[in-house]
TIMIZA-623470 format. One record per residue: x, y, z of N, C-alpha, C, CB in turn. Coordinates in steps of 0.05 Angstrom, whole numbers, plus 32768, in hexadecimal, padded with zeros to 4 digits. Glycine has a CB too. Layout:
N
XYZXYZXYZXYZ
...
END
This chain:
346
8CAB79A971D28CB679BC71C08CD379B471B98CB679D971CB
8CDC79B771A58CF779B071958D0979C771A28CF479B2716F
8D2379B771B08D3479CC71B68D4779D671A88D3D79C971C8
8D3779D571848D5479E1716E8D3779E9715E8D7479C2715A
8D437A00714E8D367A0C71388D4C7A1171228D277A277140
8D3F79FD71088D5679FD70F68D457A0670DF8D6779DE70F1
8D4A7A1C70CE8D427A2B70BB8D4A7A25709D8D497A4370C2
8D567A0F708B8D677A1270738D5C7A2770608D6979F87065
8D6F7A3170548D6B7A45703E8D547A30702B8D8D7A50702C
8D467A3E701D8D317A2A70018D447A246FEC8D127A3F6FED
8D417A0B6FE88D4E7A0C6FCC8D4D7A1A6FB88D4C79FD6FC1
8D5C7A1C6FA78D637A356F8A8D547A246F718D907A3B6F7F
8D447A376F698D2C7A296F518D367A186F408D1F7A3E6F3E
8D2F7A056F308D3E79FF6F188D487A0E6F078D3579F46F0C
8D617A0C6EFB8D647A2A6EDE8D7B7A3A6EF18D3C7A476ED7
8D727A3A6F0B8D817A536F148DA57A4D6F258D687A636F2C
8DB37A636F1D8DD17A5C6F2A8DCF7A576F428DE67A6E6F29
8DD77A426F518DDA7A3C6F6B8DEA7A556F778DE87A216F6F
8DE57A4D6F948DFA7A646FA38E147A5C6FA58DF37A6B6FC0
8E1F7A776FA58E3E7A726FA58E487A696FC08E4D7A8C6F9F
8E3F7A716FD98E467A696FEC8E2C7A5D6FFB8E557A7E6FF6
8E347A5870168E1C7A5270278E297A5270458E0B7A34701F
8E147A66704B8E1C7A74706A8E047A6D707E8E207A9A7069
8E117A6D709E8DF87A6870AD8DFD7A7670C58DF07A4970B2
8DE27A7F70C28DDB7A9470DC8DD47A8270F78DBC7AAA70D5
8DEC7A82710D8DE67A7571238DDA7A8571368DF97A6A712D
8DC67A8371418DB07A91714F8DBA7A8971708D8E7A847144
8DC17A9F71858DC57A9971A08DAF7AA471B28DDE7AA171A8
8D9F7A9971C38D947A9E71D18D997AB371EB8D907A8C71D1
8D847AC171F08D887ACF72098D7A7ABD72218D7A7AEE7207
8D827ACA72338D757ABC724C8D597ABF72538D827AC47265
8D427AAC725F8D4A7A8D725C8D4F7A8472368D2B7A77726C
8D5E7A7F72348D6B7A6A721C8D547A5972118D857A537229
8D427A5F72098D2A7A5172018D2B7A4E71DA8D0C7A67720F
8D367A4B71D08D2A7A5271AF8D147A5F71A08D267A3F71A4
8D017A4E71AF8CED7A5371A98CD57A6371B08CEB7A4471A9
8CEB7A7C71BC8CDD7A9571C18CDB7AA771A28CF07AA671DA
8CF37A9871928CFB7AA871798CEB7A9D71678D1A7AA7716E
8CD67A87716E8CCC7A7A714E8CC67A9171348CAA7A687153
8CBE7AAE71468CB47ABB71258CC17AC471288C9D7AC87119
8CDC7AD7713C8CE97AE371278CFC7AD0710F8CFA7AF77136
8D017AB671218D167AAC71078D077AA770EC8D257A8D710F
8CEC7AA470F38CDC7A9870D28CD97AB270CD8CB97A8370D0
8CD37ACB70D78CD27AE170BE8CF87AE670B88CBE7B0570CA
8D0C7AE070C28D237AE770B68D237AD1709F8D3C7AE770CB
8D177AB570A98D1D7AAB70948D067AA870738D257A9370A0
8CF17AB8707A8CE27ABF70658CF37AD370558CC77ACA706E
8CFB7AED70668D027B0470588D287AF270468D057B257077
8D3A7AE270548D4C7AE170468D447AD0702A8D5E7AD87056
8D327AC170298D297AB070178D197AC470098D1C7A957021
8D077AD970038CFB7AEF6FF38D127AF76FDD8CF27B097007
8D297AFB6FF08D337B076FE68D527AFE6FD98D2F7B186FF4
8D4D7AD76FD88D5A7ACE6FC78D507ACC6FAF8D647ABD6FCF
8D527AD96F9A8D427AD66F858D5D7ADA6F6B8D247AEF6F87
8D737ADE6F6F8D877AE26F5F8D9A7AC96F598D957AF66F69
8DA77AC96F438DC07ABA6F3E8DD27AB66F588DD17ACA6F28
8DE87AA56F538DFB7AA86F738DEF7AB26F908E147AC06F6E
8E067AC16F9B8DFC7AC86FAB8E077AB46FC88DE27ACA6FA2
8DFA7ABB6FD98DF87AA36FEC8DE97A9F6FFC8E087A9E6FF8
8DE27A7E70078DCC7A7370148DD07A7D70328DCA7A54700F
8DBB7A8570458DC37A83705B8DAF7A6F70708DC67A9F7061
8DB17A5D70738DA77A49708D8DA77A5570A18DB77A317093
8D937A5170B88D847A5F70CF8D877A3D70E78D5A7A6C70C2
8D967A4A70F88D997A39710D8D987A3A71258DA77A31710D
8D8C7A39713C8D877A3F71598D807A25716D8D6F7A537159
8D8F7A2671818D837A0F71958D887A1F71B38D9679EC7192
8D797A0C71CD8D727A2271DF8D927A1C71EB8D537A1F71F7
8D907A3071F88DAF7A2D72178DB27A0E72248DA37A46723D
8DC27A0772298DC079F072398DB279F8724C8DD779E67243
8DAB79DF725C8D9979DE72748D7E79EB72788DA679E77287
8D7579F6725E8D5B79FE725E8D4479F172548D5A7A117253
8D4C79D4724C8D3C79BD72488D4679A372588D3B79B87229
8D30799E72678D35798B727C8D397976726F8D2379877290
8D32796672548D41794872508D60794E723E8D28792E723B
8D74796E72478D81796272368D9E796772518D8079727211
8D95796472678DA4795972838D94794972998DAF79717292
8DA8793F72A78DA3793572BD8D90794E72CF8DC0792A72C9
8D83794372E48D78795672F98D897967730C8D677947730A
8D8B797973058D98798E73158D9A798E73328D8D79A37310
8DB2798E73438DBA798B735A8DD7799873668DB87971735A
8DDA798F73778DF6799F73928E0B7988737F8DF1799473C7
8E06797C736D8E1E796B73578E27797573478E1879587348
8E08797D73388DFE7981731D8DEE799F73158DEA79697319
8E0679B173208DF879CC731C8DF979D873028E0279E0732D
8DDF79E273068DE079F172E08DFD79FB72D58DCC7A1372DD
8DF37A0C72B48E0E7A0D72AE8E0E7A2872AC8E1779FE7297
8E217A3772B98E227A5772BE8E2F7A65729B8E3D7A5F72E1
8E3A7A7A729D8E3B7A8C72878E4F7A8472768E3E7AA7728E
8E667A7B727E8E7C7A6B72758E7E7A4F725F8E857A64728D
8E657A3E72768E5F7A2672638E4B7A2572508E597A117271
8E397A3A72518E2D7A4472398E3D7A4572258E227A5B723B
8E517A59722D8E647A6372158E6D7A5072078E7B7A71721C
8E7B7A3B72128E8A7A27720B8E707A1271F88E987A1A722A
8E5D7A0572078E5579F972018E417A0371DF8E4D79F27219
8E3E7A1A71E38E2D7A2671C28E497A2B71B28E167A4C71C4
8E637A3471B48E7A7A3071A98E7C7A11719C8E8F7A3771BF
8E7479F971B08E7C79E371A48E6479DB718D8E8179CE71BA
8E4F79E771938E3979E171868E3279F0716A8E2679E57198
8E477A0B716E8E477A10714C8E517A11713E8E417A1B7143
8E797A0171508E8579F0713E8E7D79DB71278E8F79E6714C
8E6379C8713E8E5B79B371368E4879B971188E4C79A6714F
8E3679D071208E2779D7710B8E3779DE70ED8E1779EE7116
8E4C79EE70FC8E5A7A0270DB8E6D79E670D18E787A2A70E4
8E7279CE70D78E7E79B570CB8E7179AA70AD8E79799F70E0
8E5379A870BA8E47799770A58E2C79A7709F8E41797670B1
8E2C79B0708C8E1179B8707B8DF479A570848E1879B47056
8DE579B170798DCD79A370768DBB79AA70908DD379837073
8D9F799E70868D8A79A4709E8D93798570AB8D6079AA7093
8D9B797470A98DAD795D70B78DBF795F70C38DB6794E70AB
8DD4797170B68DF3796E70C18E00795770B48DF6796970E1
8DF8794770A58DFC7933708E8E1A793670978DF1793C706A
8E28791D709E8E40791970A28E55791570888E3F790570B3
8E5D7921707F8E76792E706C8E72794270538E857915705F
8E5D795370648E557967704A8E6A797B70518E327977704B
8E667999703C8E7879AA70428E6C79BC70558E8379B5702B
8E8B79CB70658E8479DA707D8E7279EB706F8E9C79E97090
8E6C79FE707D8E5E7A1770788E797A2670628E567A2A709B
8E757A3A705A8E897A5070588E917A68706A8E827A5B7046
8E7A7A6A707D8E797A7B70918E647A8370A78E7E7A8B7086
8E687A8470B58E4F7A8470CF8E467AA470D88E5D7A7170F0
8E337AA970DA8E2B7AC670EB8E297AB6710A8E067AD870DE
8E277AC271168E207AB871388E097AD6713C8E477AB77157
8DF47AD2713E8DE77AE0714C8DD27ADD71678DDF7AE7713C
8DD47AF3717C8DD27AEF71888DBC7B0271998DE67AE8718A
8DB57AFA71B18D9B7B0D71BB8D9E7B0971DC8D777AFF71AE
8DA87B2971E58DB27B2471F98DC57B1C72088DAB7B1D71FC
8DC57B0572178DD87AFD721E8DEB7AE5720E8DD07AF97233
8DD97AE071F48DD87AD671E18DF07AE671D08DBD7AD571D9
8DF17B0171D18E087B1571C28E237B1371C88E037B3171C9
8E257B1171EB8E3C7B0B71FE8E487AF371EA8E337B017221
8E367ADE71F88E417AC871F08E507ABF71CA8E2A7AB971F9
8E3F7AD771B68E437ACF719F8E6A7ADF71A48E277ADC7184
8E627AF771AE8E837B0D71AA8E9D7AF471BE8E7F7B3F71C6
8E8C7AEE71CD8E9C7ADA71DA8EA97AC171CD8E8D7AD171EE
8E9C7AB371BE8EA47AA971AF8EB67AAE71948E947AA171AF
8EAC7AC871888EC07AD271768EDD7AD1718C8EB67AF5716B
8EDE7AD8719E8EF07AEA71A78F0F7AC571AE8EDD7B0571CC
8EF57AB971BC8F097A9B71BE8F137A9271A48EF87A7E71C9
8F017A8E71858F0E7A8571768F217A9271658F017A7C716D
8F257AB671698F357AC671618F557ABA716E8F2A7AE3716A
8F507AB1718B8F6C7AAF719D8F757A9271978F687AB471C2
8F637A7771908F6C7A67718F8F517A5871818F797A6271A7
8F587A5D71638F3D7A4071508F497A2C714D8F317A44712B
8F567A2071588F647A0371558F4D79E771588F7C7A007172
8F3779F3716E8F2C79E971718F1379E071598F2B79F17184
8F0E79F0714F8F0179F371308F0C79FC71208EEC79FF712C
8F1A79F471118F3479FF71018F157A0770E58F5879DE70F7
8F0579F270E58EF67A0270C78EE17A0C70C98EF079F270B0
8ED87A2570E78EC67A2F70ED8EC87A4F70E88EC37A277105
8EBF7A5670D28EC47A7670C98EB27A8C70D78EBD7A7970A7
8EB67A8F70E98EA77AA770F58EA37AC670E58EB77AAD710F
8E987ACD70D68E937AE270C98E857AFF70CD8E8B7AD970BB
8E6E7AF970DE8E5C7B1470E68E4E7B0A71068E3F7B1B70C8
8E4D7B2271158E3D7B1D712A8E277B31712C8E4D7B1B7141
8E117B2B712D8DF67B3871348DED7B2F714E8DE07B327120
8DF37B4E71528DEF7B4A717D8DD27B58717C8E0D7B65719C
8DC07B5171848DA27B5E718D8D9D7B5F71A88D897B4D7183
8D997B8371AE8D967B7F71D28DB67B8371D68D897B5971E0
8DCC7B7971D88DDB7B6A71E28DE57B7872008DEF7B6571CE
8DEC7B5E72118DF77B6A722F8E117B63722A8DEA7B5D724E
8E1D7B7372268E457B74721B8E4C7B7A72368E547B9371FE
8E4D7B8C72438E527B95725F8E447BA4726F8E647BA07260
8E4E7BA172918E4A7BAE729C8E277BA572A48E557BC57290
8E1D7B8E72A68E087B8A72A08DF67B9272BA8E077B717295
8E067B8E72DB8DFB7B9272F68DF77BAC72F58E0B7B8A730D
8E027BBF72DB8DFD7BDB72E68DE47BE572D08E1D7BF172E3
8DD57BCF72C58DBB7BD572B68DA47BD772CD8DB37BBC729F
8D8E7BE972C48D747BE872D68D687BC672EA8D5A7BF272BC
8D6C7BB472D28D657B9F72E18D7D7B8E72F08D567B8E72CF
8D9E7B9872ED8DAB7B8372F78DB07B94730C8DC17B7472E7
8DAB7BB373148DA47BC173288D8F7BAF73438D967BDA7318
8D837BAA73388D6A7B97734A8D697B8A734E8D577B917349
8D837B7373468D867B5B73458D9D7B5A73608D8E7B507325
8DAE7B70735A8DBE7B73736B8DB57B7373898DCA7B877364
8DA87B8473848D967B8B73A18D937B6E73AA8D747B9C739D
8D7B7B64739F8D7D7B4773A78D8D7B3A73AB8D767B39739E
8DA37B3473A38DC37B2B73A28DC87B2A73BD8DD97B3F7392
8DC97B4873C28DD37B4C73D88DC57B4973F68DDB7B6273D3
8DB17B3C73F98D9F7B2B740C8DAD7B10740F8D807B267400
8DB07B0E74298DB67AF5743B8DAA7ADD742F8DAA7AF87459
8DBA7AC974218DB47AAC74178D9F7AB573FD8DA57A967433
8D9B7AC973F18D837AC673DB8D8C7ABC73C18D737AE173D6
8DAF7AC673C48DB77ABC73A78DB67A9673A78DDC7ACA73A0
8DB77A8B73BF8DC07A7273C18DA17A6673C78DDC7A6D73D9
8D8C7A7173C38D757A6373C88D5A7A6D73B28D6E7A6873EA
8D6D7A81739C8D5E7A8F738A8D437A78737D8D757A9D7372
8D567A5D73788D457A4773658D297A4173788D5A7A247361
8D3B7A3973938D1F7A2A73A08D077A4573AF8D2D7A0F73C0
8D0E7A5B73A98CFA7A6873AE8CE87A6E73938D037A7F73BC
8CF17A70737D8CE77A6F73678CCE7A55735E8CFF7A6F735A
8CE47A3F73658CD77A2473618CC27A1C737B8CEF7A0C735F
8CBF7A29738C8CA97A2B73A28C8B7A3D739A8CB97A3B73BC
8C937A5573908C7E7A6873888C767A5F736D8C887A867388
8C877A5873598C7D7A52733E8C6E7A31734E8C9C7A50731F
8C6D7A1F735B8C677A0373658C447A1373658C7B79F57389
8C4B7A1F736F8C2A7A26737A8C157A3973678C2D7A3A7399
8C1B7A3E734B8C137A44733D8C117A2C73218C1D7A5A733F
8BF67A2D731B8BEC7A1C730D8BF07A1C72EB8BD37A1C7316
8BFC7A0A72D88C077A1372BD8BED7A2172B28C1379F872A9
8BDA7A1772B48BC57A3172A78BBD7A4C72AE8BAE7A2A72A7
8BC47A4872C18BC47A6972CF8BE77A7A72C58BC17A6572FD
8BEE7A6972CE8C097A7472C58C027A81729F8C267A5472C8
8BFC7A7072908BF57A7C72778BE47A8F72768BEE7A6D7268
8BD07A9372808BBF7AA6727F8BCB7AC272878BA97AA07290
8BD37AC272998BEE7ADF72998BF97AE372948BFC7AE972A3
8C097AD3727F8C1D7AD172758C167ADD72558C267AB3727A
8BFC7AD672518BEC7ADC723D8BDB7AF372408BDF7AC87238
8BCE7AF7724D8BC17B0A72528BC47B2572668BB27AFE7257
8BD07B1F72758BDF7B3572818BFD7B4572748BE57B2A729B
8C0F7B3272708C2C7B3372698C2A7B4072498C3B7B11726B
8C167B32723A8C137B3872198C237B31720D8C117B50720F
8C2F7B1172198C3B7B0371FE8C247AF571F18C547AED7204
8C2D7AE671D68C247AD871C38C1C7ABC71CC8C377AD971B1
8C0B7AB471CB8C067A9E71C88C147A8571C68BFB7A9F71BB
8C287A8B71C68C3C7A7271B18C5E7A7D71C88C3F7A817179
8C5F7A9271D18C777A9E71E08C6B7A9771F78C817ABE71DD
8C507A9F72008C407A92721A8C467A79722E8C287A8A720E
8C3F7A6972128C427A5472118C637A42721C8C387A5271F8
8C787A52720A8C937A4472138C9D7A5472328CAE7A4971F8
8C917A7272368C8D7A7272518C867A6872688C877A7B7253
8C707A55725F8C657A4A727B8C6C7A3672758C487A4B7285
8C757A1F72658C867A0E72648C987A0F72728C8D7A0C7252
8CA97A22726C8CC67A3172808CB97A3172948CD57A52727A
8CAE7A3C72A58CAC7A4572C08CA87A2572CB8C927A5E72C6
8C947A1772BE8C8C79FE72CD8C9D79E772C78C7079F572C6
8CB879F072BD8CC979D872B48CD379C972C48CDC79DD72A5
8CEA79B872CD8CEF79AA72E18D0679BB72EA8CF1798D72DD
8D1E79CF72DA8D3A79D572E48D3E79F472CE8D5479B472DE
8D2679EF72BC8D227A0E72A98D2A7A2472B88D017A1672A0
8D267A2872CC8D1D7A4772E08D357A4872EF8CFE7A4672F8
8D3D7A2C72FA8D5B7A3473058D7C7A3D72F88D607A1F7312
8D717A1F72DE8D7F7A2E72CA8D847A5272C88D707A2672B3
8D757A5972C38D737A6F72C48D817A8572D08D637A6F72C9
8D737A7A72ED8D7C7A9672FE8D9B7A8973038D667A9F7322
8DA17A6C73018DC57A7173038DD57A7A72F38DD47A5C7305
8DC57A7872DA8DD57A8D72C08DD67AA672B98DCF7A8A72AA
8DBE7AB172CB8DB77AD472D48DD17AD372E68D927ADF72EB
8DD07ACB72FA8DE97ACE73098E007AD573028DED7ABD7311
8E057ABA72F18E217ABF72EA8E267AD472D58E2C7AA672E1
8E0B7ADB72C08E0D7AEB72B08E1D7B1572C58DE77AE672A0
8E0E7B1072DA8E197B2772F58E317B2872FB8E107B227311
8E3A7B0D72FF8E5A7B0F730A8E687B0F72E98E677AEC7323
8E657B0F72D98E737B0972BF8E7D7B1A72A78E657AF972B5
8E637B2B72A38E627B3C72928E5C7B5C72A18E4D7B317280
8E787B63729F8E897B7C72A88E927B8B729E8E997B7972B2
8EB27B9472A28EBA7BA472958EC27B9272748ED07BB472A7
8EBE7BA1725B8ECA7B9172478EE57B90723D8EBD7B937235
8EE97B7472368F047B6A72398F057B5F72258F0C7B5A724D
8EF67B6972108F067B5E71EC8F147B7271DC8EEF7B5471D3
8F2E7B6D71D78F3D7B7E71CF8F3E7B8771B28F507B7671D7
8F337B9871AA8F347BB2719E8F337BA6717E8F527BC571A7
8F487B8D717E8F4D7B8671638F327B6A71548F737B7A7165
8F227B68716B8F0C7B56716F8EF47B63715B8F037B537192
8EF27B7F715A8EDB7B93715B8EEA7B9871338EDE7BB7717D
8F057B9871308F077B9F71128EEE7B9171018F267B947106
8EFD7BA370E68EE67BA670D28EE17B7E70C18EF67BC670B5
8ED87B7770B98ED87B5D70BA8EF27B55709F8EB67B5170B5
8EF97B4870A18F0F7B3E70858EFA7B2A70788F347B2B7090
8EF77B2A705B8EE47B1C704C8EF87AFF70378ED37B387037
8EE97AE870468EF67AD1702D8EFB7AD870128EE47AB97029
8F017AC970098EF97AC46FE88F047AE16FDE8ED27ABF6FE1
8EF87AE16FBC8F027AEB6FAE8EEA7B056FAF8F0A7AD96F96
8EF27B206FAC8ED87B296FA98ECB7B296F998ED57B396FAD
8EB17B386FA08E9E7B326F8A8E917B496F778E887B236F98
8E997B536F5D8E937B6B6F598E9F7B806F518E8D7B716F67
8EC67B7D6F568ED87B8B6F488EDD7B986F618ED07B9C6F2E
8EEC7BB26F608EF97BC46F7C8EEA7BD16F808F0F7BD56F7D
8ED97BD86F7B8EC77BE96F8B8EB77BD16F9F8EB17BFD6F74
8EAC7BBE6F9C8EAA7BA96FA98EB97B9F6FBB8EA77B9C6F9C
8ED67B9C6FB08EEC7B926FC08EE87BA26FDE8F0C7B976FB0
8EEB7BC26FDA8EED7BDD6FED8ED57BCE70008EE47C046FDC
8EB97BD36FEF8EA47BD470048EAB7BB7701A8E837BD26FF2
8EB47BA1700F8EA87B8F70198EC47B89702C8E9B7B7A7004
8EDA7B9D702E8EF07B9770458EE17BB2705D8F1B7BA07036
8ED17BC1704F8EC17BD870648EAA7BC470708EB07BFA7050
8EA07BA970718E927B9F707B8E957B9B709B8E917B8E706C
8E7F7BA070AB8E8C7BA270C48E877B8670D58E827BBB70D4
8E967B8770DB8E917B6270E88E797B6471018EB77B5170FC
8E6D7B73710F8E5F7B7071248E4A7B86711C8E707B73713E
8E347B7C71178E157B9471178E0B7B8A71318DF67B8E70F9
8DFB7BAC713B8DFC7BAD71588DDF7BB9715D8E167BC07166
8DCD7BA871688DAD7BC2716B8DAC7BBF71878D857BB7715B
8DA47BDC71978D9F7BDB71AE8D877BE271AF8DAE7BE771BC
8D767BDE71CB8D597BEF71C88D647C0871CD8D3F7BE871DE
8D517C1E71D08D567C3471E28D597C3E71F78D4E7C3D71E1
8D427C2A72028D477C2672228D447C0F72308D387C367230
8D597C00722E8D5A7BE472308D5F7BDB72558D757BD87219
8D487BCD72608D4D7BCD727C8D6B7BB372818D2C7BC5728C
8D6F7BAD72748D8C7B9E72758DAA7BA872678D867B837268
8D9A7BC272668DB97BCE725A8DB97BF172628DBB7BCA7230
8DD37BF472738DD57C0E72758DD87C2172648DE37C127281
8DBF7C3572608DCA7C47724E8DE97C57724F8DB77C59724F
8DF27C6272648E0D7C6472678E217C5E72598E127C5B7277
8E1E7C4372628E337C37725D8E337C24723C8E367C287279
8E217C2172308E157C1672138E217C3072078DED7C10720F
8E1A7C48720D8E277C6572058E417C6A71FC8E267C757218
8E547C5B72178E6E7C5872168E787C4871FF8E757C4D722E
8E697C3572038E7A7C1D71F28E757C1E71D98E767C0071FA
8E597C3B71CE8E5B7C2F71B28E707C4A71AB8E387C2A719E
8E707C6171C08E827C6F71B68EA37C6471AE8E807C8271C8
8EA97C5471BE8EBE7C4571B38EC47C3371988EC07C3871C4
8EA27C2D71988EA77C1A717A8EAB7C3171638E887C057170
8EA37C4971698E947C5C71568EB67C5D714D8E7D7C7D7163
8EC97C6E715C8EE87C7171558EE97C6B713D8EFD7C627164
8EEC7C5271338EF27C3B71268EE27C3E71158EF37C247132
8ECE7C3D71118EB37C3970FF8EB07C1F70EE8EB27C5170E9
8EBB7C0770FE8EC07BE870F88EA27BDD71008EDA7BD8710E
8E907BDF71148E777BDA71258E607BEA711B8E7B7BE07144
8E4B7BDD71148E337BE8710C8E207BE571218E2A7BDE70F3
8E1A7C04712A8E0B7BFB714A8DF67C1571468E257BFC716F
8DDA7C0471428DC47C1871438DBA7C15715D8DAE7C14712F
8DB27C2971668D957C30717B8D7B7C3571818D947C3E7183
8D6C7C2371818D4C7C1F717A8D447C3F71858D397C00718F
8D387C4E71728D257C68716A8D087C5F71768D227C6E7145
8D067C4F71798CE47C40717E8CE57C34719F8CDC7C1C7164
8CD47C2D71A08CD07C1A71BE8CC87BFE71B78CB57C2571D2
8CDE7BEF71B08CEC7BD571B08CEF7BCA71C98D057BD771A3
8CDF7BB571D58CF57BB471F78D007B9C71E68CE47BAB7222
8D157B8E72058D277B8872038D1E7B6071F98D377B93721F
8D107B6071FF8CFD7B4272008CF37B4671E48CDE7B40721A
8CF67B4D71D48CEC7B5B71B28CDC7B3971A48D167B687196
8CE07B2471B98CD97B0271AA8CB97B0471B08CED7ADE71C0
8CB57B0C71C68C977B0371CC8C847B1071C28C8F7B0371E5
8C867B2471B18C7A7B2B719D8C777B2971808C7C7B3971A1
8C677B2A71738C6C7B2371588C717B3F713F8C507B117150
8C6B7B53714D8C6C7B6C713E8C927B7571448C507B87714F
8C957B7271558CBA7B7771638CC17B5A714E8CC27B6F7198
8CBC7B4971508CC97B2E71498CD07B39712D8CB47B0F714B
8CBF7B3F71188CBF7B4D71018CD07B6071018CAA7B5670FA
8CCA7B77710F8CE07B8B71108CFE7B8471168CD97B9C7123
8D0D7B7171218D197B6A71258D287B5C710F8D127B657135
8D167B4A71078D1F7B3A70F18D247B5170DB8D087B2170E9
8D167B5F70D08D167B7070B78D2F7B8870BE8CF47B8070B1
8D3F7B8D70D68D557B9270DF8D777B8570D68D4D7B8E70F7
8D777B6470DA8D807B5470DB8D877B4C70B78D707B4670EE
8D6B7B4D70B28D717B4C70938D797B60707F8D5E7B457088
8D747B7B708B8D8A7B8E70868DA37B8F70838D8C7B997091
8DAA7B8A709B8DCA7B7F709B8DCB7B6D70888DD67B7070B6
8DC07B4B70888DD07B3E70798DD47B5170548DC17B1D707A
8DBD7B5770508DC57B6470328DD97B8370398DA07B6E701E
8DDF7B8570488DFC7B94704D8E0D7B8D70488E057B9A7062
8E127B6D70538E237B5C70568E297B5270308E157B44706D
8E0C7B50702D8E097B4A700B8E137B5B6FF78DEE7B487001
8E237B6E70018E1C7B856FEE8E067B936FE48E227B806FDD
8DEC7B896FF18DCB7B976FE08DC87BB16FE98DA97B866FE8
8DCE7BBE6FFC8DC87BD56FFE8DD67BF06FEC8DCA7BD57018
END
């Protein structure tokens, strides 16, 4: 399986005005960091944004996703007491450097001296959300490092922003935690019990019991039977425990977004499109990786302000919304909401 999913917008018919700009939605993974848990929701986001390019101008948006480090065994060495995975930090860093690299050069290539993007969304799923606000939040304090990387909108899905040990499952995790040597032997008990289960069996429950898809099944039991997939993992669960706490992005991170360019549309346009909010926010309802409590707290804080667009799934959405294809849809047809928010279409 390909550890990148790259989507380009379709080209613009003959006859018709090109787009004015061209933006790209960088896609972050939740844990395990697989891509290709998302194959349909990203192809129905990217059916629905292409439906509904059918106008003059406008702008293109490109679809881009690759997995977490260390969740594909040929793209490191074999994991060891040297060579330990890469915890919550070097994620950060390392998808920071990677969508520098992307928002440089256009194209389903990256064609070396095209023009940057105009502007990037970072979206994210999960722990995938952390990492996108995390990254806003480094290149807010210091873009030196990508001086021509325009961060513009973040779409957090799920997201674990804080406080994550005090959700239903990091409750249970703790517990375990807190057992003699289990945090420091989590891999090889894993990689002992998964040893002794056979990849076809593993699919068959995975499929038939579990009720994923055929195709999500599939990059599951891949994962489980990989060579360093699973440890990956639980060292990035880990660190995701010690890491994501109380929150510590300051206030002026969460404002309403400031828009490039010239507007589009006269002042009444101008108004709407400085009321654009830089961060759309979906939670489930009852998300076992997120405290209701405390998700409560924090959107009451965004609310103050009314800069953050943060809905709450009405339905029973879980938190895993990829391994299905009916959630994958729902999700996507969410997502594309926003962007024609973003468009002015609503």
């Amino acid at each position: 399986m390909s550890p990148a999913i790259s989507l380009p917008a379709k080209p613009r018919q003959r006859g018709v005005q090109p787009c004015q700009r061209r933006g790209l939605v960088y896609f972050i993974c939740g844990n395990p960091g697989l891509v290709n848990y998302y194959v349909v929701f990203l192809d129905c986001l990217r059916g629905m944004l292409d439906a509904a390019d059918e106008g003059p101008g406008g702008t293109a948006y490109d679809i881009y996703g690759r997995d977490l480090l260390g969740f594909g065994d040929d793209d490191h060495e074999p994991f060891g007491e040297s060579n330990e995975p890469w915890d919550l930090d070097g994620q950060i860093d390392g998808v920071y450097r990677d969508v520098a690299a992307r928002a440089e050069a256009q194209g389903d290539d990256g064609e070396k001296g095209a023009r940057p993007y105009d502007f990037v969304i970072l979206m994210g799923h999960s722990v995938g959300a952390y990492i996108s606000v995390e990254i806003f939040h480094r290149h807010m304090k210091d873009a030196s490092r990508a001086p021509h990387l325009h961060l513009r909108h973040g779409f957090l899905l799920f997201p674990t922003l804080t406080h994550i040990a005090n959700s239903p499952s990091g409750r249970r995790l703790s517990v375990l935690r807190s057992i003699p040597r289990v945090e420091d032997n989590a891999h090889r008990m894993a990689r002992f019990i998964l040893g002794c289960i056979p990849f076809a069996c593993a699919l068959w429950i995975i499929t038939n019991i579990m009720g994923f898809t055929p195709q999500t099944a599939d990059v599951t039991a891949r994962w489980l039977k990989s060579r360093d997939g699973v440890w990956q993992a639980i060292h990035l669960g880990l660190s995701e425990l010690r890491t994501i706490c109380e929150e510590k992005w300051e206030e002026e991170l969460w404002e309403a977004t400031a828009e490039d360019g010239e507007p589009r549309g006269g002042p009444d346009a101008a108004r709407q499109q400085k009321q654009t909010p830089k961060f759309f926010i979906f939670y489930g309802k009852h998300d076992h990786w997120v405290a209701n409590h405390l998700r409560d707290a924090f959107i009451a804080r965004r609310s103050e302000r009314g800069h953050t667009r943060i809905q709450i799934d009405e339905g029973d959405i879980p938190h895993a919304f990829c391994v299905k294809e009916h959630t994958s849809w729902a999700i996507a047809k969410k997502v594309h909401e926003w962007v024609r928010e973003i468009e002015g279409g609503e």
